[in-house]
C-alpha positions as CSV (number, residue, x, y, z in Angstrom):
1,X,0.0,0.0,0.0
2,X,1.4,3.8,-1.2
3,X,1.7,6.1,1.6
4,X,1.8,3.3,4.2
5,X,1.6,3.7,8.0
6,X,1.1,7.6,7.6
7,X,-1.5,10.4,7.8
8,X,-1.5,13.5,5.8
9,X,-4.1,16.4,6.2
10,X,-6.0,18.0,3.6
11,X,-6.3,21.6,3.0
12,X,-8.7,23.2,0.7
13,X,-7.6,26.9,-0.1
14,X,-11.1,28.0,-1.5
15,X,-13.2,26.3,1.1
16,X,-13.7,25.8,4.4
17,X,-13.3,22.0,5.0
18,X,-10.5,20.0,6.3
19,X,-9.5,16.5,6.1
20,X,-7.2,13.7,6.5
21,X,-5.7,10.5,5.0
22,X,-4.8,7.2,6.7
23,X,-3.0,4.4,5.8
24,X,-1.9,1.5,8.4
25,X,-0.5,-1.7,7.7
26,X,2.9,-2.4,9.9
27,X,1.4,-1.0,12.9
28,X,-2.1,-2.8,12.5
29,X,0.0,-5.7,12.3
30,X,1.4,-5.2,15.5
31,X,-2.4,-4.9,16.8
32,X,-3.1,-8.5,15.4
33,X,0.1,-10.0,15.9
34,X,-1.0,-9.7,19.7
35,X,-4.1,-11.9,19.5
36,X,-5.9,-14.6,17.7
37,X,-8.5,-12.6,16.1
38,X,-11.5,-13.6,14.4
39,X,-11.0,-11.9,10.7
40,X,-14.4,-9.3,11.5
41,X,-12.8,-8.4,14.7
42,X,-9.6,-7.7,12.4
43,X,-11.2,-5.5,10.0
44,X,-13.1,-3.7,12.1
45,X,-9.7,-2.9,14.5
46,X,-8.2,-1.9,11.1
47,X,-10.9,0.6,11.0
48,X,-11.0,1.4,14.3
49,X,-7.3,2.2,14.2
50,X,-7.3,4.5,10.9
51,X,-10.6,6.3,12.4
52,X,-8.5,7.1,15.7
53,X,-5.3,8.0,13.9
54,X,-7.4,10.2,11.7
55,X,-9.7,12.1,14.4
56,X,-6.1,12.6,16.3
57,X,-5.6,15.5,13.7
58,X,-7.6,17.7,15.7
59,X,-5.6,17.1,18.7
60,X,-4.0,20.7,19.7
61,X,-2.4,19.6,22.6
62,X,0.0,16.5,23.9
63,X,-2.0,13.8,25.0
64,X,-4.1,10.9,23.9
65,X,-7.4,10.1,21.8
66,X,-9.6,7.0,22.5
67,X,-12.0,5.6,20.7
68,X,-14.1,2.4,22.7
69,X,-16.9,0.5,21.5
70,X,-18.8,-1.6,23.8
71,X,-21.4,-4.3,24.2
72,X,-23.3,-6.6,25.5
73,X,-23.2,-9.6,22.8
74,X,-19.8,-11.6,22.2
75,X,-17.8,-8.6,21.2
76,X,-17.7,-6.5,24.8
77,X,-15.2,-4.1,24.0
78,X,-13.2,-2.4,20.6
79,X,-10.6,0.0,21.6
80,X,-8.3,2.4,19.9
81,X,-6.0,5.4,21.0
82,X,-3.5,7.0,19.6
83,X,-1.3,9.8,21.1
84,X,-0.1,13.6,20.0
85,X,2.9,11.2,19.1
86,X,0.6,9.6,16.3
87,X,1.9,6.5,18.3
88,X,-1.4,4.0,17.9
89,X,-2.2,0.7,19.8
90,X,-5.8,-1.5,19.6
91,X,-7.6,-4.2,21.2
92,X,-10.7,-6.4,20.8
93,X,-12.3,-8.2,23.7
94,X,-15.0,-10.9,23.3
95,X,-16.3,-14.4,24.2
96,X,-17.8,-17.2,22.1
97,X,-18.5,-17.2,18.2
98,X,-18.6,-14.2,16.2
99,X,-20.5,-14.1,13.5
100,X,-18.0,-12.7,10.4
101,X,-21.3,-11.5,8.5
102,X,-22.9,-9.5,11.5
103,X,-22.5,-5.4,10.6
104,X,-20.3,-3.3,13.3
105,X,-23.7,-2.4,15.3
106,X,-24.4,-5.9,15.3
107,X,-21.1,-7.5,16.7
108,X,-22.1,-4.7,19.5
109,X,-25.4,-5.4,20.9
110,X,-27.2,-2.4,22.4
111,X,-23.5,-1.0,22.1
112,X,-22.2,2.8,22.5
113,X,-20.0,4.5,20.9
114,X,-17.3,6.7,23.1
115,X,-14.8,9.5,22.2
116,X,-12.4,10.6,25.0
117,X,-10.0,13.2,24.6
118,X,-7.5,12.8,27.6
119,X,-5.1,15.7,27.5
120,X,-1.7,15.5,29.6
121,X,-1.9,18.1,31.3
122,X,-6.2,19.4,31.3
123,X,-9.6,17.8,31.7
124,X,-10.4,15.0,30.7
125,X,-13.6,15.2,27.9
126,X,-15.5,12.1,27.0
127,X,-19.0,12.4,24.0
128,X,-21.0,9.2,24.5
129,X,-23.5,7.8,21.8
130,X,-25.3,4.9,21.1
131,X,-24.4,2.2,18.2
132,X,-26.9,3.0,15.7
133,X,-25.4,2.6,12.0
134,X,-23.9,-0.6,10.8
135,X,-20.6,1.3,10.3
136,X,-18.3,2.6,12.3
137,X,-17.7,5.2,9.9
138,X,-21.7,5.7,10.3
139,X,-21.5,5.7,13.8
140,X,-18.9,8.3,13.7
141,X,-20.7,11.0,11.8
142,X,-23.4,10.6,14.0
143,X,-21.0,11.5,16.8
144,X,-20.1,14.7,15.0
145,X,-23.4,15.4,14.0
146,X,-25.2,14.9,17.6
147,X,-22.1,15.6,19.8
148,X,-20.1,18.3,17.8
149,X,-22.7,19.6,15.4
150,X,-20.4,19.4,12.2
151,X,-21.0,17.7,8.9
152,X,-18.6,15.2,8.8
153,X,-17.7,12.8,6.5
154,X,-15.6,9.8,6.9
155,X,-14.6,6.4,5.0
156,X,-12.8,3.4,6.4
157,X,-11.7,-0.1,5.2
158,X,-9.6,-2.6,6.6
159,X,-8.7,-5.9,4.8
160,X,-6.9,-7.7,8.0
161,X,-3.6,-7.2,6.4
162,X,-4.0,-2.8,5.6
163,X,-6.5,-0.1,6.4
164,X,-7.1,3.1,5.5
165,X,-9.2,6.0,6.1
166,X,-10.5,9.5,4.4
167,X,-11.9,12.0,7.1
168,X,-13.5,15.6,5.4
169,X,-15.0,17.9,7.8
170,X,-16.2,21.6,8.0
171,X,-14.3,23.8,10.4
172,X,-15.6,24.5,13.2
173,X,-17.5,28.2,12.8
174,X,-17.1,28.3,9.0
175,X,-19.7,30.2,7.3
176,X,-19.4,28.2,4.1
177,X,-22.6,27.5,1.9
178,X,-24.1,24.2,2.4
179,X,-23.2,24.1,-1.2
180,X,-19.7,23.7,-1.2
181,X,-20.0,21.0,1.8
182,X,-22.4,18.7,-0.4
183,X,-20.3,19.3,-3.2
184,X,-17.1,17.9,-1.5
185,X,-18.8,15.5,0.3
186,X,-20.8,13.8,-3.1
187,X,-17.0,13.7,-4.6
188,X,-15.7,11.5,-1.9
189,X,-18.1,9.0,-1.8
190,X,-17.6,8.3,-5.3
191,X,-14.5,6.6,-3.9
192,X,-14.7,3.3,-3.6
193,X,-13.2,1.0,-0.4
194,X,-10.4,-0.5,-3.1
195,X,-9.5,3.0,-4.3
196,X,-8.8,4.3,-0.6
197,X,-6.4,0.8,-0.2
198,X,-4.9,0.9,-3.6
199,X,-4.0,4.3,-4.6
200,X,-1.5,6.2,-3.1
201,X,-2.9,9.9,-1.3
202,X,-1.8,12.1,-4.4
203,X,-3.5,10.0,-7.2
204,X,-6.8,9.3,-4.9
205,X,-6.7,13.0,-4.4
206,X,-6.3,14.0,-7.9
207,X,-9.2,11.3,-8.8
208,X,-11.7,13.3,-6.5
209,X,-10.8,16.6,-6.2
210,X,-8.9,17.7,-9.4
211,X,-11.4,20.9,-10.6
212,X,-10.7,21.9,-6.4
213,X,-8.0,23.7,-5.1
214,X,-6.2,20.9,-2.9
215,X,-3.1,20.4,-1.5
216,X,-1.4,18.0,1.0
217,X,0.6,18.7,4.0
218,X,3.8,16.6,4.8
219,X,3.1,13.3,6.4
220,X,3.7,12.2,9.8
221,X,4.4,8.7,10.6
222,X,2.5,6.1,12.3
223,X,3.6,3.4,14.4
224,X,2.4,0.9,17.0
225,X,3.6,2.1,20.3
226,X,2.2,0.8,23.8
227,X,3.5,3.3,27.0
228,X,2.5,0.7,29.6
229,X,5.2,0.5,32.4
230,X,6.4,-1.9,35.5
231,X,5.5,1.6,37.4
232,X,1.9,1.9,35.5
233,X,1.0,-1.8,36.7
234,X,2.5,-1.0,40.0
235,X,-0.2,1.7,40.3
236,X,-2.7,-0.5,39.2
237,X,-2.2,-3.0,41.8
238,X,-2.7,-0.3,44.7
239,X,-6.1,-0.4,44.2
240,X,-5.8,-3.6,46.4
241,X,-4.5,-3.3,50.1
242,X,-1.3,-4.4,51.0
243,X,-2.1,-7.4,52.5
244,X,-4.3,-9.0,49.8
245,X,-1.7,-8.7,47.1
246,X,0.5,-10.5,50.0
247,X,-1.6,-12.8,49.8
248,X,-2.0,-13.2,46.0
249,X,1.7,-13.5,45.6
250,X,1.8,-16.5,48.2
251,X,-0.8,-18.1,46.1
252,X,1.4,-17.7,43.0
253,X,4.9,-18.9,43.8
254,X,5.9,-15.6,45.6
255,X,5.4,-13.6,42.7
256,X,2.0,-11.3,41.3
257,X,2.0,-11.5,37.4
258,X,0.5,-8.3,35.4
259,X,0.6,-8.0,31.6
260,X,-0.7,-5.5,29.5
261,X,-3.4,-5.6,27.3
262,X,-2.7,-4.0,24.5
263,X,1.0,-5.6,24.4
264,X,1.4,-8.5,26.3
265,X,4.0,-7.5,27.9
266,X,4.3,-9.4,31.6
267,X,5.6,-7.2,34.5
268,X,6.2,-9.7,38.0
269,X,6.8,-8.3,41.5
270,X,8.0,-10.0,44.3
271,X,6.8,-9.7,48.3
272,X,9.7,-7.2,48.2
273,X,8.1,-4.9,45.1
274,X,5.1,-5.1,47.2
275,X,5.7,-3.7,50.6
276,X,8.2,-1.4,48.5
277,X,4.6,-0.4,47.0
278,X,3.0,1.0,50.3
279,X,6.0,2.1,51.7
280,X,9.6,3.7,50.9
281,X,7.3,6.4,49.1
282,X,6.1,3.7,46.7
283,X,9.0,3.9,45.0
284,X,9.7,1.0,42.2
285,X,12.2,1.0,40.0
286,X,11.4,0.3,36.2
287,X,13.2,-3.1,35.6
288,X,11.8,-5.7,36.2
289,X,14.2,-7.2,38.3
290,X,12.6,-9.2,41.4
291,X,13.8,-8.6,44.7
């Protein structure tokens, strides 16, 4: 795939509309290559990973974007983030058969839709809606519509091996016509899901917009990154007193067992690491050497 495992905004110099390109296909490997996924939980974390890298555009500060699914059917939880970094990192959660013909809102029984913008250093925002369209992309432009009140228009596919994503949307307090908008947006669903894999960003570009004024900016890389930590899991396990996870690591050989979820990666702390944890200014270093 042309442009791979990148994201280039759109700018339209007559109009006010922005957009965005994604392409992932090493880092959504990553995502798979962590987990024996059904292949319509694989397409739809391709999408869910180009619709996160794409609505990270509007991030104007350092910090992270999320984008969780949830239900009540077989398929509990799809989630996505990716950080100010354009660092990206996905997982699916679910029990018993999925059906690889059910549509996105049916995988998610009475499922929602969230969108939380967590900045580093800020409040935390999160816009909540329910699964209605059986698309994510559909479910998305609902968010902007009901949540954000801005036409929106965005495409995803995901083939479990590459997945890619157009996102067009009018800026927040244009005063452009309605006109221009259905223009735009009529041009960009001519595109077809094969088009948005196969072509690299100029070409699809030129294909749909060539009587516009369009340009692209320079791209910025994407990659599968996961920021868990032997600290961050050491946090995590202080929601437990002292004395139960004691006790948990005397069940277990001595030693309390904690991997990531998005990784896999296994962090182990001893009786030592523990008491360290409620005492010593819960100080642990960031090895994971056992005491």
């Amino acid at each position: 795939m042309s442009n791979s495992d990148q994201i280039q905004r759109i700018l339209f110099d007559d109009i006010d509309v922005r957009g965005a390109v994604s392409r992932v296909e090493d880092c959504y490997q990553e995502v798979l290559s962590r987990a024996n996924y059904p292949a319509v939980i694989e397409r739809v974390l391709g999408e869910m990973l180009a619709a996160v890298s794409l609505l990270s555009t509007n991030l104007k500060f350092e910090g992270r974007l999320m984008l969780q699914a949830a239900g009540e059917g077989s398929l509990r939880v799809l989630m996505a983030e990716c950080s100010h970094h354009q660092n990206l990192r996905a997982i699916a959660r679910y029990d018993g058969d999925i059906d690889n013909d059910a549509t996105f809102n049916e995988l998610l029984v009475n499922g929602r839709l969230a969108l939380t913008i967590e900045p580093d250093n800020g409040r935390r925002y999160q816009g909540v809606i329910p699964l209605e369209k059986p698309t994510l992309a559909g479910c998305l432009q609902d968010y902007f519509r009901q949540s954000e009140q801005l036409s929106t228009s965005i495409q995803l596919v995901a083939d479990g091996k590459r997945a890619a994503g157009l996102l067009l949307q009018v800026l927040p307090a244009s005063d452009s016509g309605d006109a221009d908008w259905q223009h735009i947006n009529t041009l960009a669903h001519t595109l077809k899901g094969e088009e948005l894999l196969e072509l690299d960003n100029e070409t699809m570009l030129y294909r749909l917009f060539h009587e516009e004024n369009c340009r692209l900016y320079d791209p910025d890389p994407l990659k599968f990154h996961c920021d868990c930590s032997r600290s961050r899991s050491a946090e995590a396990l202080k929601m437990m007193t002292e004395e139960e996870l004691l006790e948990v690591a005397e069940e277990h050989g001595g030693v309390i067992e904690v991997s990531c979820h998005f990784c896999n990666e296994l962090y182990r702390f001893d009786e030592a690491d523990v008491r360290a944890l409620f005492h010593d200014a819960g100080q642990l270093d960031d090895t994971d050497n056992l005491h």
